[in-house]
C-alpha positions as CSV (number, residue, x, y, z in Angstrom):
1,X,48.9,12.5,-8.2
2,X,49.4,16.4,-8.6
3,X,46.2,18.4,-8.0
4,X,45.4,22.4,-8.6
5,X,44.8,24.1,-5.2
6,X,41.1,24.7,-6.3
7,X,40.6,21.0,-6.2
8,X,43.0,20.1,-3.3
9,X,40.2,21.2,-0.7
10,X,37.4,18.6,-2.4
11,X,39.7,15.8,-2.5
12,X,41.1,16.1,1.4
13,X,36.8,15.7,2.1
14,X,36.7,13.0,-0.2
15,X,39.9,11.1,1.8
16,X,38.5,12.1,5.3
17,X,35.1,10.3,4.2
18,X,36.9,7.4,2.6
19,X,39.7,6.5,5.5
20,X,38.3,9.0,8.7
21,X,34.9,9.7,8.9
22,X,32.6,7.2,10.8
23,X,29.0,7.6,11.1
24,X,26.3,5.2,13.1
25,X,22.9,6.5,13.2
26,X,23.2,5.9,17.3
27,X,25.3,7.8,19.1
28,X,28.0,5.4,20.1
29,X,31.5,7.0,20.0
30,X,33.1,8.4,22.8
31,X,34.8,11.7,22.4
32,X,37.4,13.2,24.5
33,X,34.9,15.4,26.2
34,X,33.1,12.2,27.2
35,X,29.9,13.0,25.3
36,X,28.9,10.6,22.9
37,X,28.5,11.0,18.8
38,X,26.9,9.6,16.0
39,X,29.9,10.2,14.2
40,X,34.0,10.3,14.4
41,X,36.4,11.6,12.9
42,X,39.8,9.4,13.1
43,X,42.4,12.2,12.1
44,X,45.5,10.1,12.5
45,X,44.4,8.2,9.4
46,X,44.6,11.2,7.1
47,X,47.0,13.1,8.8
48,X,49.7,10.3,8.7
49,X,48.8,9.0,5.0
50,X,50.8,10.2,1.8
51,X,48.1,12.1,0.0
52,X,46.7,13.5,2.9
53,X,49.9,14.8,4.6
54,X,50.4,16.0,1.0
55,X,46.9,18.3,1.0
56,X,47.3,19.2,4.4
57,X,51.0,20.8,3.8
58,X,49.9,22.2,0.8
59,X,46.2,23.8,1.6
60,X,47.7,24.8,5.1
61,X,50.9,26.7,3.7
62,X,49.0,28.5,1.7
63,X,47.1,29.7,4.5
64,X,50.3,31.1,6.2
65,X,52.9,31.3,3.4
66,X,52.4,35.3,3.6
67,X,52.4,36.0,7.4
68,X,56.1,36.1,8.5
69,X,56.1,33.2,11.0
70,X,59.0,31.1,13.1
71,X,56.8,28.6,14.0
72,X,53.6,25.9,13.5
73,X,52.6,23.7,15.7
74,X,50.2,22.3,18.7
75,X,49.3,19.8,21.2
76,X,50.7,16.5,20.8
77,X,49.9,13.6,19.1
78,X,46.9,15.6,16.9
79,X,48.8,18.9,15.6
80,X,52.0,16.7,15.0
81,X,51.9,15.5,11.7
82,X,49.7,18.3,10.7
83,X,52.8,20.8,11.7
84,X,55.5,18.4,10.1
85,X,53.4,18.2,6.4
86,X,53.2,22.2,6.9
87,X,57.2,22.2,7.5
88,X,58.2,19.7,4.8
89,X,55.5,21.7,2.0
90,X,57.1,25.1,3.7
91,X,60.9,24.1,3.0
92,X,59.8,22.8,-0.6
93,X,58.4,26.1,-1.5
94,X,61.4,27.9,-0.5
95,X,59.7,29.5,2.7
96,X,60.7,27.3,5.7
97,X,58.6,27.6,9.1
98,X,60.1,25.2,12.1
99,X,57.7,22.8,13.4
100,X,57.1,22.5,16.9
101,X,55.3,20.1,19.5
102,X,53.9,21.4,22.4
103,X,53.5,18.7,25.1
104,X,51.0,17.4,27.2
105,X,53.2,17.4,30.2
106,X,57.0,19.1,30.9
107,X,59.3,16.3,30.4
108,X,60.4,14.6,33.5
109,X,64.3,14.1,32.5
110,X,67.2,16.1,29.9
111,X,65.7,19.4,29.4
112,X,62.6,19.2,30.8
113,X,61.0,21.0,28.2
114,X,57.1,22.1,27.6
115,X,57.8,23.0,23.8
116,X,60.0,20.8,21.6
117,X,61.5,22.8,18.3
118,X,63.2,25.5,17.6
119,X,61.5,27.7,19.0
120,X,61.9,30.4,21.4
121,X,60.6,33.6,23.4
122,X,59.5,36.2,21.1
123,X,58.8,34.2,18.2
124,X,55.9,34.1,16.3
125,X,54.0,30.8,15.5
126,X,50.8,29.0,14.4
127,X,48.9,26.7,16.3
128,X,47.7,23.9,14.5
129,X,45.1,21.1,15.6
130,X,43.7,18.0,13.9
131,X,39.7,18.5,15.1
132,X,37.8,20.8,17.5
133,X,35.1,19.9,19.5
134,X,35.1,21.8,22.4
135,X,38.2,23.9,21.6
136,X,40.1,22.6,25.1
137,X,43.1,20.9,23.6
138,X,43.3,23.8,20.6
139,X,43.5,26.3,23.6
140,X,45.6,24.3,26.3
141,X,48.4,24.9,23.5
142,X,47.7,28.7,23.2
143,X,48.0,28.6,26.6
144,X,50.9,26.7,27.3
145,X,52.7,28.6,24.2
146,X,52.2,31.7,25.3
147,X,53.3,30.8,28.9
148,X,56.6,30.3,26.7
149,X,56.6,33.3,25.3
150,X,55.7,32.3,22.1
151,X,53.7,35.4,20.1
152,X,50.5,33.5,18.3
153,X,49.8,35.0,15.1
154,X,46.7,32.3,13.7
155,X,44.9,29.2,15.0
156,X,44.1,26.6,12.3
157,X,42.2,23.7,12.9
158,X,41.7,20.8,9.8
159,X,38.1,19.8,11.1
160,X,35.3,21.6,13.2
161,X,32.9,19.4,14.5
162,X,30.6,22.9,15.0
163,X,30.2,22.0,18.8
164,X,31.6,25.1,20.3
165,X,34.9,25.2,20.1
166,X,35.4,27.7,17.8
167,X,33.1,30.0,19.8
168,X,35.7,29.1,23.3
169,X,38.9,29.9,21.3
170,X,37.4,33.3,20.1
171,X,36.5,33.9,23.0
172,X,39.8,33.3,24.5
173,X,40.8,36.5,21.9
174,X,42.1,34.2,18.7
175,X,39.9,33.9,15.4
176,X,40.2,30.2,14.1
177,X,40.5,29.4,10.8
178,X,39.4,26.2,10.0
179,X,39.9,23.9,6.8
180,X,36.6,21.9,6.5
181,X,33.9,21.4,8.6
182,X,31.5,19.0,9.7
183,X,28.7,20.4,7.7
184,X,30.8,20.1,4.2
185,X,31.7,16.3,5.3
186,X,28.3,15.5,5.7
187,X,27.0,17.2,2.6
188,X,30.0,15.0,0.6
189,X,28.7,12.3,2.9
190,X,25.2,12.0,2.0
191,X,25.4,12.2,-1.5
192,X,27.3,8.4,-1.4
């Protein structure tokens, strides 16, 4: 099903609620951080459907479609499919970006590469990741990428959890833009 860009935004909260979002009124999921949560979000099941890819690439190209950019990509396994639904939308509309993975460690054999893609020294890219909490993966790739040489022009995340994170990648000199956050899920959420 086509959708007009105005709606595009409402329907990627509705999906996240209907195939990501979990919510227990005791704090019983374990995050990354190690801190526990009365509620998850499960990216990989929006990120990796059909429609959602399709929201993602679309809502997120729009975002960047007017900044002249190589590159968008991030940590693996969250900013993956993000980047790839960003690169499929981007060659669609006639404005290809490359997609690129940046890993969690070098790897150990061939080329031995940090950053997958084609990407290179000087070029300017978009770091993408699927939810910030503390902001530590979202800058780990800033970091790592510009230890490439890679020149980062935005930081997108799809969800804020409004835990801090965007307040430690600001502070490490990059605004974040972010898609939705956890407030707007909720509000969606409690009117089920």
């Amino acid at each position: 099903m086509l959708y007009f860009q105005t709606d595009m935004k409402t329907r990627l909260i509705q999906l996240i609620i209907e195939k990501a979002f979990k919510y227990s009124k005791k704090p019983i999921f374990k995050l990354v951080s190690g801190k526990k949560s009365n509620y998850y979000f499960n990216c990989k099941a929006i990120t990796l459907h059909p429609e959602g890819m399709y929201l993602i690439g679309n809502i997120i190209f729009d975002l960047i479609k007017d900044i002249n950019i190589k590159g968008i990509g991030g940590l693996t396994l969250g900013a993956d499919p993000i980047a790839y639904a960003v690169t499929y939308t981007s060659y669609l509309k006639e404005k290809p970006v490359e997609a690129f993975v940046v890993r969690k460690k070098p790897k150990t054999h061939g080329t031995m590469l940090w950053i997958e893609g084609n990407v290179k020294k000087g070029d300017r890219v978009v770091i993408v990741d699927d939810v910030i909490t503390t902001g530590k993966s979202t800058i780990e790739a800033i970091n790592r990428s510009k230890e490439e040489g890679l020149y980062i022009i935005k930081v997108i995340s799809l969800i804020d959890r409004q835990e801090g994170g965007r307040e430690a990648v600001e502070a490490s000199g990059y605004k974040l833009d972010t898609i939705i956050t956890k407030d707007e899920v909720m509000k969606h959420f409690k009117k089920l």
